[in-house]
C-alpha positions as CSV (number, residue, x, y, z in Angstrom):
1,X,-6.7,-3.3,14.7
2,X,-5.7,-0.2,16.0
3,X,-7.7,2.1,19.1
4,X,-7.0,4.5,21.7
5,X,-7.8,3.4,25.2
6,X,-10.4,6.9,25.3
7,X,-12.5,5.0,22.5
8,X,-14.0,2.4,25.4
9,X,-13.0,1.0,28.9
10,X,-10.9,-1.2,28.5
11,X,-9.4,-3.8,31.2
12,X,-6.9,-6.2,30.3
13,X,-5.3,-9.3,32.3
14,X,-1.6,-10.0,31.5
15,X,-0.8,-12.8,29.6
16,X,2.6,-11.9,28.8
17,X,4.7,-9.3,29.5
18,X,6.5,-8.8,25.8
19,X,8.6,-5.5,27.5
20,X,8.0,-3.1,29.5
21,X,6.1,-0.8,27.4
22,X,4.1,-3.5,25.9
23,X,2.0,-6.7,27.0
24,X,0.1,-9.6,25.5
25,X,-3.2,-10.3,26.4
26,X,-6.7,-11.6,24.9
27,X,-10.1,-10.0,25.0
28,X,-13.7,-11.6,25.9
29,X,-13.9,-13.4,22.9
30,X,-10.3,-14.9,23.4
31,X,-8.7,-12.7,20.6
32,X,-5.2,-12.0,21.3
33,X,-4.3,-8.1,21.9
34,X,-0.9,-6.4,22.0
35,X,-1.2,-3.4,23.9
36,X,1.3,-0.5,24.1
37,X,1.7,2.2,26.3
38,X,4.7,3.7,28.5
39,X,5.3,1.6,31.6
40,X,2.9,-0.9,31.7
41,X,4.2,-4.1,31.7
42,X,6.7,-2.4,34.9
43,X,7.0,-4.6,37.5
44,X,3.9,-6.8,36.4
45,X,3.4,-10.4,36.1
46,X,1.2,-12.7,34.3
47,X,-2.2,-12.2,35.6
48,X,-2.0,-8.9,36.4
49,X,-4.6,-6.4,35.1
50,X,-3.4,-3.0,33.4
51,X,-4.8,0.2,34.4
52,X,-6.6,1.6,31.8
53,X,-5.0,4.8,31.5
54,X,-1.7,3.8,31.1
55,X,-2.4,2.2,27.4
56,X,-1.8,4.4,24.6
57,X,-2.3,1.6,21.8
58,X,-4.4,-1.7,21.4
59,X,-3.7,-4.0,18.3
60,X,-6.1,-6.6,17.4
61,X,-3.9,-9.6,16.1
62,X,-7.1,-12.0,14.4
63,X,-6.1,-11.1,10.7
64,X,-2.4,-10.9,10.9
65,X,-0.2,-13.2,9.4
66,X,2.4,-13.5,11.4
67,X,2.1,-12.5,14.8
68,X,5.1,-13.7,16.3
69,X,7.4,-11.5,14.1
70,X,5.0,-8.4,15.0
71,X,5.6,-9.6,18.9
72,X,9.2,-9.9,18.3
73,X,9.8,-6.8,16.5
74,X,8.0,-4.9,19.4
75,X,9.8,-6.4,21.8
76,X,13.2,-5.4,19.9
77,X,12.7,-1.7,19.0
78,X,12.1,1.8,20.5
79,X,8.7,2.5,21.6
80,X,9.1,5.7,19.5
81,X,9.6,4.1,16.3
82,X,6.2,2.1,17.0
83,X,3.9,5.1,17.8
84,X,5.6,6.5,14.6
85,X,4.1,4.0,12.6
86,X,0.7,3.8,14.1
87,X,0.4,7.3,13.5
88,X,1.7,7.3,9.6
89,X,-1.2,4.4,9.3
90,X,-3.5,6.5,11.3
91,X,-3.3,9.8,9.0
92,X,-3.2,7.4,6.1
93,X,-6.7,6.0,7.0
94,X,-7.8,9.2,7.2
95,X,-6.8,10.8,4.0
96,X,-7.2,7.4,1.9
97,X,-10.3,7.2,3.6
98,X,-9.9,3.3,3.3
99,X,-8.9,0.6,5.8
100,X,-5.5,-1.0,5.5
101,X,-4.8,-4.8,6.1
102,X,-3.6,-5.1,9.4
103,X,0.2,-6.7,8.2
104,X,1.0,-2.8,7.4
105,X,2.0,-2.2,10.8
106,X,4.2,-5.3,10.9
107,X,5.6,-4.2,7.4
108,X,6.0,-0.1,8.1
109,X,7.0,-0.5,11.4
110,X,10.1,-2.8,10.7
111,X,10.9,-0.4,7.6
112,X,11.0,2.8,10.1
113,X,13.4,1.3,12.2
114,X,15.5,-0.1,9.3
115,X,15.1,3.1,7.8
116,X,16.6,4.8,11.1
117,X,19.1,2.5,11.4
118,X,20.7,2.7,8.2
119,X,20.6,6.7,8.6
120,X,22.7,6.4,11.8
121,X,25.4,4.6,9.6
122,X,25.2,7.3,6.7
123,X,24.0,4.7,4.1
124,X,22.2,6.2,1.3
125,X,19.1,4.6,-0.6
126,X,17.5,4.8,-3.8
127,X,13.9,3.2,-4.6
128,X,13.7,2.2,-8.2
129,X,10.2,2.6,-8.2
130,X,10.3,6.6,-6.5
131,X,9.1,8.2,-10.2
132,X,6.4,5.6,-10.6
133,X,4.9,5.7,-7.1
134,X,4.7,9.6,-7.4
135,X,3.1,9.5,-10.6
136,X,0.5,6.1,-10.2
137,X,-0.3,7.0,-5.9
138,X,0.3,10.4,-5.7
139,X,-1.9,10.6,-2.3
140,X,-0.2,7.5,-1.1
141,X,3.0,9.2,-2.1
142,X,1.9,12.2,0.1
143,X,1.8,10.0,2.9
144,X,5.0,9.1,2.6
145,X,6.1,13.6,2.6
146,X,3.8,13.3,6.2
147,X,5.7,10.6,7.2
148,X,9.1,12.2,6.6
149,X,7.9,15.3,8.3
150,X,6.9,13.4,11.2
151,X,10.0,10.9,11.8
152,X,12.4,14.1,11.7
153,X,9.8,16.5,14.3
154,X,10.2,13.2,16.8
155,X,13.7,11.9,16.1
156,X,16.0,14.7,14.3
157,X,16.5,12.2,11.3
158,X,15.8,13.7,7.8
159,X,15.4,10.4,5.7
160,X,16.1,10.8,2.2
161,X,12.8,11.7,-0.1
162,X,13.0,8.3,-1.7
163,X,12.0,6.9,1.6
164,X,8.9,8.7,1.0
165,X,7.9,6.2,-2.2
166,X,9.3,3.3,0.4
167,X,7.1,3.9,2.8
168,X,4.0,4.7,0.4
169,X,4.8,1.2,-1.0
170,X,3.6,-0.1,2.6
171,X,0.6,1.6,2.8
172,X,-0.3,0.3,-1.2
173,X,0.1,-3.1,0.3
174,X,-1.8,-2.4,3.2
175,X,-4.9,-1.2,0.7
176,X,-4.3,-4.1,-1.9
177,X,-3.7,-6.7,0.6
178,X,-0.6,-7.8,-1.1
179,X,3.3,-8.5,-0.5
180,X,6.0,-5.8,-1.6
181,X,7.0,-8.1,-4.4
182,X,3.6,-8.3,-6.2
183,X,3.1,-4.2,-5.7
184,X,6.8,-3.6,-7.2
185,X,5.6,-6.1,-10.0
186,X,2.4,-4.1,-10.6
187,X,3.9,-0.8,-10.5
188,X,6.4,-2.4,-12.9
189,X,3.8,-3.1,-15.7
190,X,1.7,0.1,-15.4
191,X,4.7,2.2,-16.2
192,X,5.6,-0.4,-19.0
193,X,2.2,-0.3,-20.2
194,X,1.7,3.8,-20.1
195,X,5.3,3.4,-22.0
196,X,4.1,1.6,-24.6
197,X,0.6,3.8,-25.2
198,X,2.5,7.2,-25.2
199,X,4.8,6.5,-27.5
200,X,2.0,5.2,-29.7
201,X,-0.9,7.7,-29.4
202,X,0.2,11.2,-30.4
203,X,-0.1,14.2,-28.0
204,X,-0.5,17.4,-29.2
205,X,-1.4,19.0,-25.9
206,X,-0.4,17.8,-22.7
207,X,-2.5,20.2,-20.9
208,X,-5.6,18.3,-22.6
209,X,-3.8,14.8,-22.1
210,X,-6.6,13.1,-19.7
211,X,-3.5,11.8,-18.0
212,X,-5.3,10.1,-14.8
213,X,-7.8,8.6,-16.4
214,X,-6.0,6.2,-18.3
215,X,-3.8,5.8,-15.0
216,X,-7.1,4.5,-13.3
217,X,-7.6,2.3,-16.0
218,X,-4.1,1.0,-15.9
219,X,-4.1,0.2,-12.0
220,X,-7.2,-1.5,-12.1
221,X,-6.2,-3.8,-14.7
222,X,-2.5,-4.3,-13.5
223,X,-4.0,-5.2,-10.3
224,X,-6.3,-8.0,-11.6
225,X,-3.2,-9.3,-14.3
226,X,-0.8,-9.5,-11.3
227,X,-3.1,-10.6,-8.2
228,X,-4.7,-13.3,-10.9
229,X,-8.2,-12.0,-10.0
230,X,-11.3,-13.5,-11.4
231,X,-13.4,-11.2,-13.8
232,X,-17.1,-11.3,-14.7
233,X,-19.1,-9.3,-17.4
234,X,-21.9,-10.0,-19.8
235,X,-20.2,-11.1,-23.3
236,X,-20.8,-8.4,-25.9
237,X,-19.9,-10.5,-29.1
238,X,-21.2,-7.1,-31.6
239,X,-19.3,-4.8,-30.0
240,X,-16.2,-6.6,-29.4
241,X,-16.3,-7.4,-34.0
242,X,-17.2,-3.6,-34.1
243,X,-14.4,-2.8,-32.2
244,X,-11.7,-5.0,-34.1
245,X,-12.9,-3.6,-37.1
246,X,-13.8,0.0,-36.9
247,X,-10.8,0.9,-33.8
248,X,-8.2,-1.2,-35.6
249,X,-5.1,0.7,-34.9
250,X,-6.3,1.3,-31.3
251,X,-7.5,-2.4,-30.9
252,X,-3.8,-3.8,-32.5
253,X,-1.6,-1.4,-30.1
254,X,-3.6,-2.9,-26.9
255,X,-2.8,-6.4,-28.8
256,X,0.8,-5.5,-28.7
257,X,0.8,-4.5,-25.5
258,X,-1.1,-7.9,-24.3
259,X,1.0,-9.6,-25.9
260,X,4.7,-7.8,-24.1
261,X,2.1,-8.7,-20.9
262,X,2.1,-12.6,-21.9
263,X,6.1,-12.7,-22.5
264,X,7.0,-11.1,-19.5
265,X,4.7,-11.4,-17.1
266,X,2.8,-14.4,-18.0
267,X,-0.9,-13.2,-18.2
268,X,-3.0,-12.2,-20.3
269,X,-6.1,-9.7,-20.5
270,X,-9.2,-10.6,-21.7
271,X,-10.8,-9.8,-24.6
272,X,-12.9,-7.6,-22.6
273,X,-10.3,-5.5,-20.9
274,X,-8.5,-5.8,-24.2
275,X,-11.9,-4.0,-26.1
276,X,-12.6,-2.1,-23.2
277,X,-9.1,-0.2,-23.3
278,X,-9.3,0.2,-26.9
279,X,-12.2,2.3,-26.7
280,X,-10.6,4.2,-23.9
281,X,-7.7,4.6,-26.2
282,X,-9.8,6.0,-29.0
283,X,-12.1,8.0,-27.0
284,X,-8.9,10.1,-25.7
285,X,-7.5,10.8,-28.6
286,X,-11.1,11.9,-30.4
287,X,-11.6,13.9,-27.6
288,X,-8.4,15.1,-25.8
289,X,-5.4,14.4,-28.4
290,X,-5.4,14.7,-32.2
């Protein structure tokens, strides 16, 4: 979605002039384009072409869903506050070394300035889910640190560290194409879940306790419960008895477990996630725990 104008040449024909700093347009293949940069839409009209070195930013609008509110929200904010957020997704790209769905700059970018706005009037925030996010996305969480870091070297503002899990939050929706909602709910039921399993499986030594593995475990399967996502595998019916009747007390905690899952969240695992975490269950404490 995002380029610099040094990646190609680049001409653009105005179609509208959003601001001055910023101007609609559409490329070759009729794809609208927002493109940013200091000045350019100065004294322009429609029809006018835009030097190439005077744009800092092109965004790509095909897989956004809802352009208007990303034109409107440029059109209302500092052009600071919008090179801050391109450059948060930018450094996230590179260290997640994943692409982001292109609503996070819609979604960041509005929560920078309300973040900034609510600063200038002294009101404090707390993110319920600041423990959680540091714990589940710790390198989505050090995005966030960055991000501080950067919005008080450019504006002056030290935002409180909670911001830092806010602002994580948009770059885990960006990754698993989701609203903030669903991520809050997923977060919601990995901690519930790791609850549950920790106060059932005894640790004797935390330094052994193969913590992130059954983190990995969790996120992938929160992230199929909440986003309802289909799931295929090849039907073991051996193992799965073998299981039940050999891992019993591992096999009956993930039951409970499924079970909290179907009253408060309404879903369910399968029986193969429900075998599969058993054995991770019984596999940690063989070879980690007891």
């Amino acid at each position: 979605m995002q380029r610099t104008a040094a990646d190609e040449v680049v001409k653009l024909r105005i179609e509208k002039i959003i601001n001055n700093n910023i101007i609609s347009a559409r490329d070759k293949g009729g794809v609208e384009l927002i493109a940013m940069g200091r000045g350019i839409g100065y004294g322009k009209r429609q029809g006018n072409e835009v030097a190439d070195d005077r744009i800092e930013k092109i965004f790509r609008l095909e897989h956004m869903d809802d352009k208007e509110h990303f034109k409107e929200l440029l059109a209302s904010i500092p052009l600071e506050y919008i090179r801050l957020s391109t450059d948060i997704i930018s450094y996230a790209r590179e260290v997640l070394e994943i692409e982001l769905n292109q609503n996070v700059y819609l979604t960041l970018t509005d929560h920078i300035s309300f973040a900034l706005s609510r600063y200038s009037k002294k009101m404090d925030f707390n993110n319920a889910l600041y423990d959680e996010v540091k714990i589940f996305y710790p390198l989505e969480y050090s995005v966030g640190r960055y991000a501080l870091d950067l919005i008080e070297e450019r504006t002056g503002c030290r935002l409180v560290e909670d911001e830092a899990a806010s602002i994580a939050l948009h770059i885990i929706n960006g990754e698993l194409n989701s609203a903030i909602g669903t991520t809050f709910v997923m977060i919601k039921m990995m901690r519930e879940m790791m609850e549950i399993i920790e106060e059932n499986v005894k640790i004797t030594d935390e330094r052994k306790y193969p913590r992130d593995r059954l983190i990995s475990d969790l996120k992938q399967l929160a992230n199929r419960l909440v986003c309802e996502q289909p799931i295929s595998g090849h039907k073991d019916d051996k193992l799965y008895q073998f299981v039940r009747e050999n891992y019993r007390q591992e096999y009956m905690l993930i039951t409970g477990i499924n079970s909290y899952i179907e009253k408060e969240y309404q879903c369910s695992m399968t029986e193969e996630e429900k075998i599969y975490l058993a054995l991770n269950i019984k596999r940690m404490k063989d070879l980690y725990i007891c």
